[in-house]
N, C-alpha and C positions, 0 to 999 in steps of 0.2 A: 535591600530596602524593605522596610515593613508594609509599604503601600506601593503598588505600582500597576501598571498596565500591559497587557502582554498580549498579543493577537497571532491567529495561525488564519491560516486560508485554506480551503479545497475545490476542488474541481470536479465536477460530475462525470459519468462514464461519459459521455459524449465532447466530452472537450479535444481536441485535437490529437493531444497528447496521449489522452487516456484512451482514446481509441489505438492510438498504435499502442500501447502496455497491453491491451487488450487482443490484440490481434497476437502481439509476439507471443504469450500466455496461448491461445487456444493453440497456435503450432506447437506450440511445446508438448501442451495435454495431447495433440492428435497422436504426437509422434511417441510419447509417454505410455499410451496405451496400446501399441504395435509394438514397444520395446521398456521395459521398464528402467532399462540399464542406458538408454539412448540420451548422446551425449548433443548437447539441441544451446546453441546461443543465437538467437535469431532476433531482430532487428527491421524496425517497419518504420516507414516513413508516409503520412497522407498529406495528400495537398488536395486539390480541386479534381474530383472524379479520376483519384488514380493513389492508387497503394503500394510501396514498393516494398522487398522484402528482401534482403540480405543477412549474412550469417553464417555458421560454419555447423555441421548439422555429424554427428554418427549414428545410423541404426542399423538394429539387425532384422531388418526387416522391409519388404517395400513398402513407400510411403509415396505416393503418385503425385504429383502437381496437380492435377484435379483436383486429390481429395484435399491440400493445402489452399486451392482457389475455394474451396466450396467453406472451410472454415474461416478463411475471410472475411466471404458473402454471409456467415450469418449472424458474425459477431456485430459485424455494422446492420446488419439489419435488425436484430435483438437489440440493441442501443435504440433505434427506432430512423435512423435517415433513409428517408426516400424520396430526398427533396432533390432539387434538377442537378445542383451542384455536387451533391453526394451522395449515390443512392448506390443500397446492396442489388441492384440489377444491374448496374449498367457501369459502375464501375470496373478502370481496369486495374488489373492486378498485374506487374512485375516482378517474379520470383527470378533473386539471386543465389539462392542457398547453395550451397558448395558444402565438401566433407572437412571436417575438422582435421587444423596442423595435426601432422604426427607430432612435433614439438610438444604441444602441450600434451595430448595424450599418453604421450611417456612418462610423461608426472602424473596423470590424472591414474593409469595402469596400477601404481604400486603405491594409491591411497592418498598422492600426494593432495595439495591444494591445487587447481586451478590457474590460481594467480596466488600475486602478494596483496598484502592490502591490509586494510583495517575496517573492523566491524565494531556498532556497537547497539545495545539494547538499552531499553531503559521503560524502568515502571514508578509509577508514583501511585500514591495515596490522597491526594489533596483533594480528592470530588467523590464520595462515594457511588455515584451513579454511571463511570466513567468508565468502567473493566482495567483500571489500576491505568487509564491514560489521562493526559493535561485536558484538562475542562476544553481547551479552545480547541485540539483539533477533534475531538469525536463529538462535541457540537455541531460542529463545520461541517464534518464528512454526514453525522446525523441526518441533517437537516438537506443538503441534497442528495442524500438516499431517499427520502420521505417524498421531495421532490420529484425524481424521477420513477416512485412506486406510483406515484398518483396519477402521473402523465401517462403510465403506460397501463392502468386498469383505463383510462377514461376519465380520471375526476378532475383533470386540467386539460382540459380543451383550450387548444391553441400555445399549450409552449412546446419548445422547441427541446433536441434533447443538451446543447451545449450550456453548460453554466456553471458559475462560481460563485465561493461564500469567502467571508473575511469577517471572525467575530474573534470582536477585545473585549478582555475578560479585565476584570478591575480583582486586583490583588490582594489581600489584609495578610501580611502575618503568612505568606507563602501557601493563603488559599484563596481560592477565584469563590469571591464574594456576590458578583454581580455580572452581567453584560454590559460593557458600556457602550460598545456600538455594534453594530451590525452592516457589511455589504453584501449582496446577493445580485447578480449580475444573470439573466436567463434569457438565451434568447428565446423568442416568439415568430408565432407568426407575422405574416405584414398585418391583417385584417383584426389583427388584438390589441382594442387600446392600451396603451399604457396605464391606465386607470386599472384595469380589467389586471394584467398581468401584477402589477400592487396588490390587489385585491386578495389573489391564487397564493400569492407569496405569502403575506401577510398571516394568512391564516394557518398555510405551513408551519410555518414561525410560532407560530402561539400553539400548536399541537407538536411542538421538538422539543421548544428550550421550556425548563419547568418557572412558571409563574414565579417562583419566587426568587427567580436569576435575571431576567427578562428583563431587558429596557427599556424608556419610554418608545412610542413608535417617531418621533421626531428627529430621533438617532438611528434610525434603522432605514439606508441607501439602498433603494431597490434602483437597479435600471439609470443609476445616475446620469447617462450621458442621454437618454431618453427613448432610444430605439437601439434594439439589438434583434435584427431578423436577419440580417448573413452571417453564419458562427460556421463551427462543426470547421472540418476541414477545408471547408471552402473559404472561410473567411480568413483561416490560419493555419500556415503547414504545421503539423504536428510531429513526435518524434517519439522511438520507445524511452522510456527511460530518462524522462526531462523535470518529473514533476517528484524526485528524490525525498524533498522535504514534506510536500504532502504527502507520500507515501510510510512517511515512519510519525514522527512526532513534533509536525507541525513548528520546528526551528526549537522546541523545550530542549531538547537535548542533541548530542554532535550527531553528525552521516559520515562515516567513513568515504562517501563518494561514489560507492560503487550502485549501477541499480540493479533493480530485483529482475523484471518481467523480462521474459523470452529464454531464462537460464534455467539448465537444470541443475540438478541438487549435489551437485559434482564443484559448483562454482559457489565459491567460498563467499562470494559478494551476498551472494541469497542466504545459502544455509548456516553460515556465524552470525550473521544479524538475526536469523527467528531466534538461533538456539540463544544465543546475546538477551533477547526481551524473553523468552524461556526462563532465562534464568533468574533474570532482572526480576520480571512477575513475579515466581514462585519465591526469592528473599520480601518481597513486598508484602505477599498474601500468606507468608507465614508469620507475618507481624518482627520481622528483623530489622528492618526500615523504616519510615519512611517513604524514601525513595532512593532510588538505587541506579547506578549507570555500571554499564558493561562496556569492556572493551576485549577486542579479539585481535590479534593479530596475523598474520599466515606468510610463507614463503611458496612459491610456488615449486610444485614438486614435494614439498615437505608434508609431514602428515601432524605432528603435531602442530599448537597453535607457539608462536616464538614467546609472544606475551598472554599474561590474562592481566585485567587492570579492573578494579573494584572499588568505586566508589558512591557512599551514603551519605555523602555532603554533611555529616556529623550527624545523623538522624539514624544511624545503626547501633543495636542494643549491644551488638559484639563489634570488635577489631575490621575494619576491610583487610586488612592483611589475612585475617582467620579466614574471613568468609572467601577471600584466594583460594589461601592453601585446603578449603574445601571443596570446593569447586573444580583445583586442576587433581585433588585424588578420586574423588567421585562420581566425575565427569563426564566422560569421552567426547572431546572436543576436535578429535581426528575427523575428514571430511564423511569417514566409512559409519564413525559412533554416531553422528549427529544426524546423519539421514536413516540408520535404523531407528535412535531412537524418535527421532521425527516423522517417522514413516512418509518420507518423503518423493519415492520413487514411484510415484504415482500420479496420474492426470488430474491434478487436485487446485492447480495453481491459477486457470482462465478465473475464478471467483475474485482471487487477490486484488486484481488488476485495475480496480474502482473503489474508490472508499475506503481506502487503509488499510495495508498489513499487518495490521496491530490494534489490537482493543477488537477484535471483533470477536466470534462465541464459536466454540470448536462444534466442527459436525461429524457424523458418522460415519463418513467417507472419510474421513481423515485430512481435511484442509482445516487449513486454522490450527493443527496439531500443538505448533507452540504456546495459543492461547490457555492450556490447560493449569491446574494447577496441582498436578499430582509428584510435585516434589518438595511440598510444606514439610512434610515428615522427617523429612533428612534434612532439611536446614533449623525446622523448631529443634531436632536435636543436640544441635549444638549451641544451644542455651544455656 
């Protein structure tokens, strides 16, 4: 279609879910930086003032149930709850963690994959302000990051840390031309009109999406059902690993299924999917595409990937076949290649865990590592 409408949604650090991605994440970094090589798939569950935490865990090193309570306590407190229903005092924590199959670890030994599965990446061009993602979801995730910077200096008094966005982007010619609507859903206080919480949002809104995308305010659903003051886990059991699609790109392109938070870089579900928009990005940002979709395959135990699948929806300057057979000689797509060259074996990953693994800006610690773009060279080459 030449004209159409397309919308993604996000969820802010404090949504149910995203607290447990968050929690599974800091376990990982705790145990990450006691063992670089520690093998960590961990699993959290919040409800109503109680955190569970299951998983299968290897280190070489002790790792105290303390020190895994106290990182609990302060990721939900860093989110900001300290409200009766769910607060980092007085919540309790349930630690299930247990040491990982020797099963899988016999694969994991000799470089294999993990598991089986499929992964994929994907980068587009359509927005130039967008770090090569779909206009809707890094608006989305934008605009309640902005959100929750402002609640947590002080410049919104009275919201709450739970909330969601939903923006449809109006299409032309396979570029997001406009916003045409907008929801945002935050809860608040009991003591904060609704008026008031419109208000805080509103102006959010007009300091994220740029003036000349922006939709009337007529179209823009704050708070639709009219009060939202019980959220966060108390309102909603949460789970790691639920919010798949806000996590990569916002339904533009497939999920293999698998999620990211609580694994480490041994598990092919996380580390084919960065290296996947790794590679996606850099065909994109060396001007070959377009836009670009990756797919990765794996067998578990296995080290190579079984497939690689390359597709530029007819918007690539060379062959997808070429850009393959570039990709599986130049590559290392093995579980071993992809986290050196990702420098992944580090406690990098509690960041990821809110607002997108993808489209965000690499930093000096090394998270964010696939956002880069230092592989243009070798793909402009093959021009």
């Amino acid at each position: 279609m030449s004209r159409y409408l397309f919308t993604s949604e996000s969820v802010s650090e404090g949504h149910p879910d995203k607290v447990c991605d968050q929690i599974s994440d800091a376990v990982l970094d705790l145990m990450l930086d006691k063992d670089p090589y520690a093998r960590v798939a961990v699993e959290a569950m919040a409800t109503t003032d109680r955190v569970v935490l299951a998983g299968e865990t290897r280190v070489q090193a002790i790792v105290s149930p303390d020190e895994i309570e106290q990182a609990v306590r302060r990721v939900i407190q860093n989110i900001g709850y300290e409200q009766p229903g769910f607060n980092s005092r007085t919540v309790q924590i349930e630690n299930y963690l247990h040491t990982q199959s020797a099963d899988i670890a016999l694969g994991v030994d000799r470089d294999g994959a993990g598991d089986q599965g499929i992964m994929f990446g994907y980068a587009t061009n359509e927005c130039p302000d967008t770090h090569f993602m779909p206009a809707p979801i890094f608006y989305a995730h934008l605009l309640l990051k902005n959100l929750a910077h402002k609640r947590h200096i002080g410049l919104l008094k009275g919201l709450e840390p739970d909330a969601k966005s939903q923006i449809t982007f109006l299409y032309e010619n396979d570029k997001p031309v406009a916003v045409d609507n907008m929801v945002v859903s935050t809860q608040h206080a009991s003591d904060t009109p609704v008026e008031t919480v419109r208000e805080m949002v509103i102006q959010t809104i007009t300091e994220t999406i740029p003036r000349s995308l922006l939709c009337p305010e007529n179209k823009i659903f704050i708070n639709p059902t009219g009060r939202f003051v019980i959220g966060g886990p108390e309102g909603d059991t949460g789970l790691t690993g639920r919010k798949i699609i806000v996590d990569t790109y916002g339904g533009a392109a497939p999920h293999g299924g698998g999620a990211f938070s609580g694994k480490d870089a041994t598990k092919v579900d996380r580390t084919a999917a960065y290296m996947a928009r790794y590679i996606a990005k850099n065909i994109v940002a060396a001007g070959l595409a377009d836009k670009c979709l990756i797919q990765l395959s794996y067998a578990i135990g296995v080290a190579h990937p079984l497939s690689v699948y390359v597709n530029t929806s007819g918007t690539g300057k060379i062959p997808d076949e070429q850009l393959t057979r570039l990709i599986e000689k130049e590559i290392d797509l093995t579980p071993k290649g992809m986290r050196e060259a990702l420098n992944l074996n580090k406690p990098i990953f509690l960041p990821t865990a809110a607002y997108g693994h993808f489209g965000r800006t690499p930093q000096p610690d090394g998270t964010f590592s696939w956002e880069k773009t230092d592989l243009t060279a070798l793909f402009q080459k093959s021009i």
